[in-house]
C-alpha positions as CSV (number, residue, x, y, z in Angstrom):
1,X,-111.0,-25.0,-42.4
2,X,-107.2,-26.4,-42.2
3,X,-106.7,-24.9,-38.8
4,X,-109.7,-26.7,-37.2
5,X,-108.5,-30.1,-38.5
6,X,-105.2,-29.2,-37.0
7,X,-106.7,-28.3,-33.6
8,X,-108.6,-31.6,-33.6
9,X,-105.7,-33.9,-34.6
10,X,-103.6,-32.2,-31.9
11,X,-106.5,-32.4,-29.2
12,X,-106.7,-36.3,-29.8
13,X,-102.7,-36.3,-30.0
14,X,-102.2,-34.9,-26.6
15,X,-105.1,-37.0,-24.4
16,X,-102.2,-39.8,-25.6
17,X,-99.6,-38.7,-23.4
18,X,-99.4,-40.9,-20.5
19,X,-99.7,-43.9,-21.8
20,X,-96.9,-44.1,-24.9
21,X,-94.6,-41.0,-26.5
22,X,-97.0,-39.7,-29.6
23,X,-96.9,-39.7,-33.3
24,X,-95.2,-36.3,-34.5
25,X,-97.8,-34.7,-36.2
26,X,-97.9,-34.2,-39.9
27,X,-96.4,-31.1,-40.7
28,X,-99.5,-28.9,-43.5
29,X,-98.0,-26.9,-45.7
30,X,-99.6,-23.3,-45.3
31,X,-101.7,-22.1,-47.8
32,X,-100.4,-19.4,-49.9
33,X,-102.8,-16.7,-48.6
34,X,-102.1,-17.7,-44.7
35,X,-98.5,-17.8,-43.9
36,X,-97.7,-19.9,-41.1
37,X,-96.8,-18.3,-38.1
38,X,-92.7,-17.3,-37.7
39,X,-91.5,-18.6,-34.4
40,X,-87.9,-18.0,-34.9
41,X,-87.9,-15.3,-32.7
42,X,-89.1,-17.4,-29.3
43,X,-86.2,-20.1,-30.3
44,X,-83.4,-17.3,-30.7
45,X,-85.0,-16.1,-27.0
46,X,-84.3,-19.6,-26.0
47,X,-81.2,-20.2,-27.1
48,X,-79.9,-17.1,-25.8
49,X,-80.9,-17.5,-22.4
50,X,-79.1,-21.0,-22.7
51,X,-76.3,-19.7,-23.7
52,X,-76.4,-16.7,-20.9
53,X,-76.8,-20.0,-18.0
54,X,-74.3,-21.5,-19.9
55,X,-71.9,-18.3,-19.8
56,X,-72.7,-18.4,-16.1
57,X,-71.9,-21.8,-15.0
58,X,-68.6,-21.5,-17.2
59,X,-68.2,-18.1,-14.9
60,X,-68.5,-19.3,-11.7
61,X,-66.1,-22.9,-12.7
62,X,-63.3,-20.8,-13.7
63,X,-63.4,-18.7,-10.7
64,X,-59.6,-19.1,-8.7
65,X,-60.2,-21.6,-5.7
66,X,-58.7,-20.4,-2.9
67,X,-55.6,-21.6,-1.8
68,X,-55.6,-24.4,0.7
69,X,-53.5,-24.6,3.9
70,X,-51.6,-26.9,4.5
71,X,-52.4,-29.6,7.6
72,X,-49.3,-29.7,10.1
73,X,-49.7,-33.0,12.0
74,X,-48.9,-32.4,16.2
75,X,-45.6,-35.1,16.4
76,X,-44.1,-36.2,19.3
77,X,-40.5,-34.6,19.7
78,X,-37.9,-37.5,18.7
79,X,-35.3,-39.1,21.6
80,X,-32.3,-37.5,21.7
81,X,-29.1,-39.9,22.9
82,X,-27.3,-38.2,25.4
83,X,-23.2,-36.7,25.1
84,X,-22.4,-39.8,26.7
85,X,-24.1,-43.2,28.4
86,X,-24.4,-43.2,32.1
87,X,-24.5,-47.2,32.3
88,X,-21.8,-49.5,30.2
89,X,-22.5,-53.3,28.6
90,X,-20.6,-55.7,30.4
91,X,-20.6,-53.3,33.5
92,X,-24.2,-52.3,34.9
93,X,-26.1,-54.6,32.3
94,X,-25.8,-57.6,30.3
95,X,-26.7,-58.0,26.4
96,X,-28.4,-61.0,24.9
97,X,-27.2,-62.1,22.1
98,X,-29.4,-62.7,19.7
99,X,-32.4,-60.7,21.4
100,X,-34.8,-62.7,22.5
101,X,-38.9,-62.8,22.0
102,X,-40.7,-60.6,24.7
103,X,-44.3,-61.4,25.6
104,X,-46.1,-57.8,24.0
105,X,-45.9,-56.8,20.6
106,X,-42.6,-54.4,19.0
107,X,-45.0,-51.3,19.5
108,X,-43.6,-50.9,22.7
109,X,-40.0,-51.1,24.5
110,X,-41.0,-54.2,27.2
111,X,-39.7,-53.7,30.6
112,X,-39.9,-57.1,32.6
113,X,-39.8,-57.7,36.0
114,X,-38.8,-61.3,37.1
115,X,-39.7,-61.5,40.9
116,X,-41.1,-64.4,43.2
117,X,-43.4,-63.4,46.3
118,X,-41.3,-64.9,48.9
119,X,-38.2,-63.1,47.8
120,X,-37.5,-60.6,49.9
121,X,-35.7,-58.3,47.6
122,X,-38.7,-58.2,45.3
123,X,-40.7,-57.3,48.2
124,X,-38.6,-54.3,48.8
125,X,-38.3,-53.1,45.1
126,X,-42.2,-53.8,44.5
127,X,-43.2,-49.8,45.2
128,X,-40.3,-49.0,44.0
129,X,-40.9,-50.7,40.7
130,X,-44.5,-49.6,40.8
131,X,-43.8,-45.7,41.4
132,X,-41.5,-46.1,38.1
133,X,-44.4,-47.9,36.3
134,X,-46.6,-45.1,36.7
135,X,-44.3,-42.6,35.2
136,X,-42.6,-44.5,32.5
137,X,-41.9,-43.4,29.3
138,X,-44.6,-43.3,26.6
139,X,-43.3,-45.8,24.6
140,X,-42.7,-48.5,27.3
141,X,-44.8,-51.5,28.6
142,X,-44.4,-53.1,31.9
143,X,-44.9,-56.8,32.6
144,X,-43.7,-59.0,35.8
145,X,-43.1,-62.2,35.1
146,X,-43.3,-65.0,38.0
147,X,-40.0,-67.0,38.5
148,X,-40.7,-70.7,39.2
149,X,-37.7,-72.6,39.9
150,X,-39.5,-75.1,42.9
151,X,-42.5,-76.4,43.4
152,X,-44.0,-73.4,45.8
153,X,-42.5,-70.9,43.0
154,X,-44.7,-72.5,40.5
155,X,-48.1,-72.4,42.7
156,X,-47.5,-69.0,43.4
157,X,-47.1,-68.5,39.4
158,X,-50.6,-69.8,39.4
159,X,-51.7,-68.1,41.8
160,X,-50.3,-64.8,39.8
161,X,-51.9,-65.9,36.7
162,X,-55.0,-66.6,38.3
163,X,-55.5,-63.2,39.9
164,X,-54.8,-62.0,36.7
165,X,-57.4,-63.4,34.4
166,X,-59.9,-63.0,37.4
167,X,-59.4,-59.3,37.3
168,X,-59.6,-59.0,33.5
169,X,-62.6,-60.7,33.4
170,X,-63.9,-58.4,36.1
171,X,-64.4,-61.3,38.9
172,X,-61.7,-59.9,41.1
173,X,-62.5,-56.4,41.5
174,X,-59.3,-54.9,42.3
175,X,-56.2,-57.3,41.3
176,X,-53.2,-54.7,41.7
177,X,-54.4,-55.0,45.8
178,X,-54.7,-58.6,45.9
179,X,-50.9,-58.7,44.4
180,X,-49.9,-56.5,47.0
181,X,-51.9,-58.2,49.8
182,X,-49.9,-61.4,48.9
183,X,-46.5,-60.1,49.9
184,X,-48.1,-58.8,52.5
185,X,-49.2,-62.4,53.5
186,X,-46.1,-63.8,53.3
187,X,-43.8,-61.1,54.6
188,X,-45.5,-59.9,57.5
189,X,-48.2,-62.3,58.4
190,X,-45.8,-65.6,57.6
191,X,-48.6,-66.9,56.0
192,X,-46.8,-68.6,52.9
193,X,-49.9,-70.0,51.2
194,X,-48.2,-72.7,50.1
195,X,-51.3,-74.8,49.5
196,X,-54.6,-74.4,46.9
197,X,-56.7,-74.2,49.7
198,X,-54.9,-71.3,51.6
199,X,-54.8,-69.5,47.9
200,X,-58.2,-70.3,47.4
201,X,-59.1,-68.8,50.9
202,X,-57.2,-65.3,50.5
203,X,-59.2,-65.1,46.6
204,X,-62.4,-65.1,48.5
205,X,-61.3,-62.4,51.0
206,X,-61.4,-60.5,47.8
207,X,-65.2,-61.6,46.8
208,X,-64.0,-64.8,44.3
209,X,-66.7,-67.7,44.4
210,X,-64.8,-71.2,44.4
211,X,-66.6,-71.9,40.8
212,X,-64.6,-69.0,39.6
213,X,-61.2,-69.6,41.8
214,X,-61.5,-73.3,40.5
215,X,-62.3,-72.4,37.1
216,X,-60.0,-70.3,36.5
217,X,-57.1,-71.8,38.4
218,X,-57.4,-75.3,36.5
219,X,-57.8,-73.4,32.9
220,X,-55.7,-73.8,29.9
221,X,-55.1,-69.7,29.6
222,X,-53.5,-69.9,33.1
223,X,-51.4,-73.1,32.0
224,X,-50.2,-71.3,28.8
225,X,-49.7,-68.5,31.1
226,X,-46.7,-70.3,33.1
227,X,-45.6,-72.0,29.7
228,X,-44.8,-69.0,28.5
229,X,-42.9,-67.1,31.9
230,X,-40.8,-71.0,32.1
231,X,-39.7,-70.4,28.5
232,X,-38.6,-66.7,28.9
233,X,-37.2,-67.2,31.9
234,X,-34.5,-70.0,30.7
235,X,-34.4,-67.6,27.2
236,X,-33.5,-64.6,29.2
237,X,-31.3,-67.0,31.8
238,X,-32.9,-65.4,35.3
239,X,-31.1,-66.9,37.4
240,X,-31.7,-64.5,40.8
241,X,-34.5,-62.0,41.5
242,X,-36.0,-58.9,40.9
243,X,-34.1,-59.0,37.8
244,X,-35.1,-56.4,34.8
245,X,-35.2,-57.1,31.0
246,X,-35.4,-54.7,29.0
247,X,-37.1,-55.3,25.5
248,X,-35.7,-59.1,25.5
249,X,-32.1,-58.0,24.7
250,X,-30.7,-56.3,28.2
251,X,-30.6,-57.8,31.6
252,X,-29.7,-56.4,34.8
253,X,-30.5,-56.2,38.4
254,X,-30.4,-53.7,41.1
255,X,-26.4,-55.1,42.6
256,X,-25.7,-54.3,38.8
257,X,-26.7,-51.0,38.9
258,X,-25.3,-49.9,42.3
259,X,-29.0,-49.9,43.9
260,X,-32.3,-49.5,43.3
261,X,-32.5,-45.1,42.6
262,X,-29.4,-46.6,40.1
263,X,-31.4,-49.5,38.7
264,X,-34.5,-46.9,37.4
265,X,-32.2,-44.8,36.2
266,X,-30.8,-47.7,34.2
267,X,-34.1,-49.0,33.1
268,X,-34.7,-45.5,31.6
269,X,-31.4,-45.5,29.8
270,X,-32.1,-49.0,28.0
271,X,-35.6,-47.9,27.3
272,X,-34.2,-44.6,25.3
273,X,-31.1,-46.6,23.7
274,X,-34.4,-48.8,22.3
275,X,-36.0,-45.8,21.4
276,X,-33.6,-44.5,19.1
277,X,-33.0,-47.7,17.3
């Protein structure tokens, strides 16, 4: 009789479930001629078999990790100075003192070229100049800088600046031929485009609208621009062109050198005396 009231208490126990955790059941006392059942034996089963996944997890943790290699980073073979300089201070080159702002970040040894388009001797070194650009060392950035020491000068510094926002900001398609075409302007055609207009007229041989000529032309990044050249130019006291600087602290020229084949070869030498600083 005790077992069916136990079945029936459990039966309404369990159809509980899902709603809230149930009452634990009361625990009868077996009669005297029914003992209750012995289920030590399933719970020592169960405990064993936790303590065999426990025995394997502990196992497989302390097996030995295998040993790691170590990562070797590729690095760029350090500059080496030479036995002894090639070019001497005071000689071949001239030191600033103190070294003066350059217009790129210190991430890079800045190699500045100070030229004008109607000078003739920047028209000579410009594929010189070039031809080194495209080799140059790693570490080096170059930059030309427009000299603007009359009032021509200083529209054809515009007129550099100009080409060059055009060209970043993909108006002027090709802005390294334009620069070229305008010594060719001046030194073989004698045109000197010495007015807006005749600027104006050679940026749209090139496919410039006047909107974007006159846009850019009369905007404050093209003003800053020339701010910026005038200020390094009297910091750096050009006084002549082409003339180099090399990472605003050494200036020199191509008659300092001893030509221009000289005047690369010095350019390389200041860039790797930078290096090793």
């Amino acid at each position: 009789m005790s077992r069916l009231v136990w079945t029936c208490v459990l039966l309404v126990t369990l159809a509980a479930c899902g709603k809230e955790e149930p009452a634990a059941p009361p625990v009868e006392e077996p009669a005297a001629d029914e003992p209750a059942a012995v289920e030590e034996p399933a719970v020592e089963e169960a405990a064993e078999a936790a303590d065999e996944a426990l025995e394997v997890v502990e196992e497989s943790a302390a097996e030995p990790e295998p040993e790691e290699e170590a990562i070797v980073l590729a690095q760029a073979e350090a500059p080496v100075a030479p036995a002894e300089w090639k070019y001497k201070e005071g000689e071949h080159y001239i030191r600033l003192v103190p070294t003066q702002p350059t217009l790129g970040g210190p991430d890079k040894v800045e190699v500045a070229e100070f030229f004008y388009y109607l000078c003739p001797h920047c028209d000579t070194l410009e594929p010189i100049i070039n031809g080194w650009a495209q080799d140059k060392p790693a570490n080096a950035r170059f930059v030309k800088i427009p000299a603007m020491w009359n009032n021509i000068l200083i529209r054809h510094a515009q007129m550099y600046y100009t080409h060059e926002v055009l060209a970043r900001n993909g108006v002027l398609d090709d802005g390294p031929r334009f620069h070229a075409t305008v010594f060719r302007e001046i030194h073989d055609r004698n045109n000197r485009l010495a007015t807006e207009r005749s600027i104006q007229a050679l940026f749209e041989r090139f496919g410039v609208g006047a909107e974007d000529f006159t846009r850019a032309w009369s905007s404050f990044e093209v003003a800053q621009k020339m701010r910026v050249a005038q200020d390094l130019a009297r910091r750096y006291s050009v006084s002549s062109t082409p003339t180099i600087v090399v990472n605003g602290k050494y200036r020199t020229g191509a008659a300092e050198a001893g030509g221009y084949p000289q005047l690369l070869e010095l350019i390389d030498e200041l860039v790797l005396r930078e290096s090793l600083r």
